[in-house]
GUSENU-591911 format. One line per field, with one value per residue (C-alpha): residue number from 1; x, y, z. Coordinates in pm, whole numbers. Layout:
<sites>
k <- NUM  ...
px <- X  ...
py <- Y  ...
pz <- Z  ...
</sites>
This chain:
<sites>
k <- 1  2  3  4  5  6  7  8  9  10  11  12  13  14  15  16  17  18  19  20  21  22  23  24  25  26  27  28  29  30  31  32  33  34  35  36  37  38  39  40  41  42  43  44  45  46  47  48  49  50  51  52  53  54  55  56  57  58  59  60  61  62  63  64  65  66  67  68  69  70  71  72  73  74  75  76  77  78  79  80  81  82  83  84  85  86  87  88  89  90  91  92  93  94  95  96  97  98  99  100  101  102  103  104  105  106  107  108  109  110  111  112  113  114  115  116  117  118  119  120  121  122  123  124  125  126  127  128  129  130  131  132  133  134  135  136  137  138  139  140  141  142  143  144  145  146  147  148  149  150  151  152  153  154  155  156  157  158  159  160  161  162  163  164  165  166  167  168  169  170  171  172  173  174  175  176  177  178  179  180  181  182  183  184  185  186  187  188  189  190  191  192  193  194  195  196  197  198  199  200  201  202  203  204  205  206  207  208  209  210  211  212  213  214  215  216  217  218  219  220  221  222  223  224  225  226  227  228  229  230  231  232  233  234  235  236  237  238  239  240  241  242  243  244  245  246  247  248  249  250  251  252  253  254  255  256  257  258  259  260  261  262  263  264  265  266  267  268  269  270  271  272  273  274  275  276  277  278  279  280  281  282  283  284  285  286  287  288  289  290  291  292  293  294  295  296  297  298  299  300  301  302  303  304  305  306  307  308  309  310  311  312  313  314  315  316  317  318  319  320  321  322  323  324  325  326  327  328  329  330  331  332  333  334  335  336  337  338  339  340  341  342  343  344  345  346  347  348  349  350  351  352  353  354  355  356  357  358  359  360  361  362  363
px <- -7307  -7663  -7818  -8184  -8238  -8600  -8668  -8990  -9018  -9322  -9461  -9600  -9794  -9760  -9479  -9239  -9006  -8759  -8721  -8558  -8333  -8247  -8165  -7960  -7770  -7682  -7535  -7821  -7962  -7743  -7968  -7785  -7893  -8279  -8491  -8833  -9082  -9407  -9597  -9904  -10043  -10360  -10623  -10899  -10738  -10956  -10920  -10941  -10670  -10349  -10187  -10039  -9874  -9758  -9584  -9446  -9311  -9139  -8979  -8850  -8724  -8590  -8368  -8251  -8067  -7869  -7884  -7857  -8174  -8215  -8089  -8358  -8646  -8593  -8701  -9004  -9228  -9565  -9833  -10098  -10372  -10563  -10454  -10857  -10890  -10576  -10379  -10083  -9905  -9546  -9234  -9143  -8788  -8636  -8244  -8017  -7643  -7328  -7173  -6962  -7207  -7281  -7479  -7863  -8144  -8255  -8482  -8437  -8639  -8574  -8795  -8890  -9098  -9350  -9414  -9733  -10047  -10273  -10619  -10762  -10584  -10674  -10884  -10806  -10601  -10313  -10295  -10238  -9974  -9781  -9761  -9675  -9382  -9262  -9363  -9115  -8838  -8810  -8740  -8442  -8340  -8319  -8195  -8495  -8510  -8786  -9147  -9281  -8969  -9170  -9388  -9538  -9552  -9639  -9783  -9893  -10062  -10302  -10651  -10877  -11005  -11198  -10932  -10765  -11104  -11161  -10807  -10839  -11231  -11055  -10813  -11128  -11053  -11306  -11248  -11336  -11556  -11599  -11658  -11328  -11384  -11478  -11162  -10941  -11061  -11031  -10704  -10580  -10796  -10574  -10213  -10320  -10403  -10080  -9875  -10092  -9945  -9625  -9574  -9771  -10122  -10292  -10238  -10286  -10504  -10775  -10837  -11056  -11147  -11471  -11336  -11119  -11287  -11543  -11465  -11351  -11279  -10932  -10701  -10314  -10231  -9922  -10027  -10072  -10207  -10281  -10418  -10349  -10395  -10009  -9887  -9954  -9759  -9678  -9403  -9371  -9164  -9106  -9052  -8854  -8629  -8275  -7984  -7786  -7870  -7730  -7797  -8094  -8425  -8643  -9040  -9332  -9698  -9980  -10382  -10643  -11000  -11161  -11101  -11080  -10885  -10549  -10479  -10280  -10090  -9986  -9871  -9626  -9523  -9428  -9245  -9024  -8964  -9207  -9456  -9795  -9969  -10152  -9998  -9691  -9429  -9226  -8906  -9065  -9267  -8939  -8826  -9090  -8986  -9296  -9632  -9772  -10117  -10468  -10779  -11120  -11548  -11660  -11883  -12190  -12200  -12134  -11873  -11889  -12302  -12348  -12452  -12174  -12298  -11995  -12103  -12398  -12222  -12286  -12066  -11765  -11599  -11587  -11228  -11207  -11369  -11176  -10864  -10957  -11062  -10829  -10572  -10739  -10740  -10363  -10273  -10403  -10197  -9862  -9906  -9917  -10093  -9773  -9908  -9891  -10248  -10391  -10820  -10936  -10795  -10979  -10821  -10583  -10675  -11007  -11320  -11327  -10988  -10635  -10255  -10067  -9657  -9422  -9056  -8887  -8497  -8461  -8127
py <- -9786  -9864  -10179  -10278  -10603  -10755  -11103  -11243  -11462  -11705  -11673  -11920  -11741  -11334  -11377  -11614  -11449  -11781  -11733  -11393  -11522  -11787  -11589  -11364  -11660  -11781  -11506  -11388  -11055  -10813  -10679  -10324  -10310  -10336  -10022  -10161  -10506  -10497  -10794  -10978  -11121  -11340  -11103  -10875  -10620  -10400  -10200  -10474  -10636  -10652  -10957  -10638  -10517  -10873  -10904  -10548  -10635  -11003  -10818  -10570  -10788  -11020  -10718  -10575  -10935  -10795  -10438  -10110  -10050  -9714  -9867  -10145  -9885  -9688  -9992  -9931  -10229  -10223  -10455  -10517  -10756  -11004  -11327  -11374  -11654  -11775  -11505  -11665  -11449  -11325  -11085  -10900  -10719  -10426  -10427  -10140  -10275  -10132  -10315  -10282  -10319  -10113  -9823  -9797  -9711  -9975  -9990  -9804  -9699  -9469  -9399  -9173  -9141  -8863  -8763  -8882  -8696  -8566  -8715  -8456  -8372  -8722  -8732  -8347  -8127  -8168  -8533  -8458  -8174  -8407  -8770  -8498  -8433  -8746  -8859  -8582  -8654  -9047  -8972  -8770  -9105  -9278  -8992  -8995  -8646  -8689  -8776  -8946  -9177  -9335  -9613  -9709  -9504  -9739  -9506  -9678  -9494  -9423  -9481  -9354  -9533  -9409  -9358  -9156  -8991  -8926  -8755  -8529  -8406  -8345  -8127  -7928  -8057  -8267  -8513  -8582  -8927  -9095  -9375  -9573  -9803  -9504  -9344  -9605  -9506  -9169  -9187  -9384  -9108  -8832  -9050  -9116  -8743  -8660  -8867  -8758  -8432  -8476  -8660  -8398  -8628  -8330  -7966  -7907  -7575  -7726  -7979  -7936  -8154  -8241  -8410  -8626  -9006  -8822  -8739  -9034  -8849  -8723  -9051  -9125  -9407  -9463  -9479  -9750  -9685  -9889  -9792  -9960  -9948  -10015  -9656  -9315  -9128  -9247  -9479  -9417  -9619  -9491  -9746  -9627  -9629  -9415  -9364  -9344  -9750  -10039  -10449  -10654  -10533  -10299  -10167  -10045  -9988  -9995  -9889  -10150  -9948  -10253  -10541  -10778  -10531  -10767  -10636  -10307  -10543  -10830  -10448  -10381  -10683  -10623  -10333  -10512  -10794  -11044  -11162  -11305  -11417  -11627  -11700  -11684  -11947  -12105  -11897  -11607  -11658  -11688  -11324  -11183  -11041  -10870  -10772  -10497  -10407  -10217  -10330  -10237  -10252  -10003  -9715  -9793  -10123  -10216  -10423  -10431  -10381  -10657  -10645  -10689  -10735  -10678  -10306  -10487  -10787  -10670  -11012  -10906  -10592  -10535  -10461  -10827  -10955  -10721  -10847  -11192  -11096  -10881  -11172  -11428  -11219  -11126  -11472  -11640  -11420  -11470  -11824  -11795  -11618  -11481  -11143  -10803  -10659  -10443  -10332  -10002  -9782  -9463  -9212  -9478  -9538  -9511  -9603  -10023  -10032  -9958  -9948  -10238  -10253  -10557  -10537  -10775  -10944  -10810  -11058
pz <- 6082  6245  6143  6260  6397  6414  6640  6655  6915  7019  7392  7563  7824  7897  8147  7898  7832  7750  7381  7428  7697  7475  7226  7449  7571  7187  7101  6852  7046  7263  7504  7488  7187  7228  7152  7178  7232  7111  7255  7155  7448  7582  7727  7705  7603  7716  8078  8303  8136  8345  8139  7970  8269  8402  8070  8085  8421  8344  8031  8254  8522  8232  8090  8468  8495  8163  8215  8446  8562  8378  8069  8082  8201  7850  7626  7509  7569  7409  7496  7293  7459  7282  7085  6996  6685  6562  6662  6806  7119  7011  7107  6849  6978  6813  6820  6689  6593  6494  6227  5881  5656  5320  5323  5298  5318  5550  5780  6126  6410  6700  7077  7233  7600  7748  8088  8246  8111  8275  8299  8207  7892  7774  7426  7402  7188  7473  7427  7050  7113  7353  7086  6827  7003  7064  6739  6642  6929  6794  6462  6567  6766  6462  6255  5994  5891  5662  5742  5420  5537  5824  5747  6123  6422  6698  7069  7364  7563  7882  7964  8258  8548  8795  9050  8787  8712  9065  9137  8771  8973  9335  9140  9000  8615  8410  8189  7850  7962  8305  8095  8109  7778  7611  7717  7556  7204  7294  7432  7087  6857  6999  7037  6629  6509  6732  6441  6187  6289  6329  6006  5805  5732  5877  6009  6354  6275  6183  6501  6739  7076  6951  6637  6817  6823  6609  6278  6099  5751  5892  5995  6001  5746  5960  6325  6521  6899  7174  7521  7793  8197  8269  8146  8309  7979  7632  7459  7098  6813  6438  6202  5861  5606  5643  5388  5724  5820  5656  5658  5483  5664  5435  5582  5349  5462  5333  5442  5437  5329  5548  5717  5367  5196  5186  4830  4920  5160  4880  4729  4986  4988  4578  4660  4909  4631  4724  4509  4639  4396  4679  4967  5033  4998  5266  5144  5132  5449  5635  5491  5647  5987  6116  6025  6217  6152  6279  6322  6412  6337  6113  6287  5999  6119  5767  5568  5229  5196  5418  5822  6108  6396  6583  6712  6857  7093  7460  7538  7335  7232  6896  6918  6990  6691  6476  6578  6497  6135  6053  6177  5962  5660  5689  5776  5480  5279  5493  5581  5937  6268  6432  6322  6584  6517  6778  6764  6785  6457  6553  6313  6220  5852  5751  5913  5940  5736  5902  5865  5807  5790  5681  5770  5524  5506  5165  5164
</sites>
């Protein structure tokens, strides 16, 4: 029977890539096994920022030393730039076993991979048709039938730059922005209604390309997207529970209305049989596996009646700051930083709020 595996590993910089080795070497991970990495790692994370590639590439080299090359080249590895605050930079490595274990449900997760979009399909109706496949083609990987069975649907996908810009305009196509920041939250507002799709949060009759990045009244509560530079098409990871999956790991989600709103999380962390009162305790801190969550300014430039003035820092994205609050809020309910959240939730939850998973060792 499957069992899922979840390692969170610290990094010291975006190219170590020690602690999974050492784990590899004890015994603890087979790298066969691995599905997926999502990374949290120093940078920008905006377009500029290549630490996400560099990491992408030592991960990749890492798993060719233990692995066929075409074996290694289908784990999904998804980069999220930006440690900003406390954040602390981590590996968080998604492992699929076969063991005798009793029957489920438990978590599970399957992959899947697109072909490289074209840039000028990116932000439009295309963009959503394509995740929405995937979104689709990974839940058959891990045999979740069901869509009100997945709790987090992680896409990374593409941005623009004007090289790609340039090539879409010698081919005779436009684009939906030259503008290449602007293209990153467009590129995650389409990868996000794509799952919204798939999993049923919306029907695809009733989008249109000028809603996407626009209308913030129709959102996923289970996608998480992140655009980066390092990726021509899209990887995409489902996170759920299966019957068909055994072993101790159970996922729930929940949707933050803004970036304080911690009190649905302490909920799923209830349903998975952990009870935060406050914060949590060191035994239950150490069941936690993973916390995987979305972040981002609200568009009124308000939080709670009060000013932000994050929309309004020329110096620093706003993406950046959200991270680091949203961090700080979610840490002071799980007791530490080692917490995946990636900025800019466009259509991911609602607007200033976003998803937020916690996979759990229910043992």
């Amino acid at each position: 029977m499957p069992i899922a595996k979840v390692h969170r590993i610290s990094a010291a910089s975006p190219d170590d890539v020690s602690g999974i080795e050492a784990a590899i070497a004890a015994g603890h991970m087979d790298p066969a096994g691995v599905i997926a990495v999502f990374g949290k790692t120093e940078g920008n994370g905006l377009v500029n920022d290549y630490a996400r590639g560099y990491a992408a590439f030592a991960l990749n080299l890492m798993f060719q030393r233990h692995l066929p090359a075409d074996a290694a080249a289908k784990i999904c590895l998804v980069m999220s730039g930006g440690t900003e605050g406390g954040m602390a930079p981590h590996w968080t490595v998604f492992e699929r076993s076969e063991e005798a274990v009793s029957k489920g449900p438990a978590l599970a997760f399957g992959r899947a991979h697109t072909a490289a979009l074209p840039a000028e399909h990116m932000g439009r109706l295309a963009q959503v048709d394509m995740v929405a496949a995937a979104v689709r083609a990974a839940m058959a990987d891990a045999g979740i039938g069901d869509a009100t069975d997945i709790h987090f649907a992680q896409v990374k996908c593409p941005l623009l730059t004007v090289q790609r810009v340039s090539e879409a305009e010698a081919r005779g196509a436009g684009v939906a922005t030259r503008d290449t920041l602007k293209s990153m939250g467009l590129s995650r507002a389409a990868s996000a209604l794509g799952v919204a799709v798939a999993l049923g949060e919306i029907t695809r009759a009733g989008l249109t390309d000028d809603r996407i990045g626009a209308d913030w009244n129709v959102w996923s509560g289970r996608a998480s997207c992140s655009a980066g530079v390092e990726l021509l098409g899209h990887e995409v990871v489902v996170l759920g529970m299966s019957p068909g999956w055994g072993g101790p790991l159970s996922i729930d989600h929940a949707v933050m209305a803004d970036a304080i709103d911690i009190e649905p999380v302490r909920g799923a962390l209830a349903r998975l049989g952990l009870a935060a009162g406050g914060q949590l305790s060191g035994e239950q801190r150490r069941r936690v596996r993973a916390v995987l969550s979305k972040a981002e300014a609200s568009h009124d430039g308000r939080l709670r009646g009060h000013r932000h003035t994050m929309l309004d820092d020329s110096d620093i994205s706003s993406t950046r700051h959200a991270r680091a609050f949203v961090c700080g809020a979610l840490a002071g309910l799980i007791g530490h930083a080692e917490i995946y959240v990636s900025g800019g939730a466009e259509h991911q939850g609602p607007d200033g709020g976003g998803p937020v998973a916690v996979i759990v060792d229910r043992s």
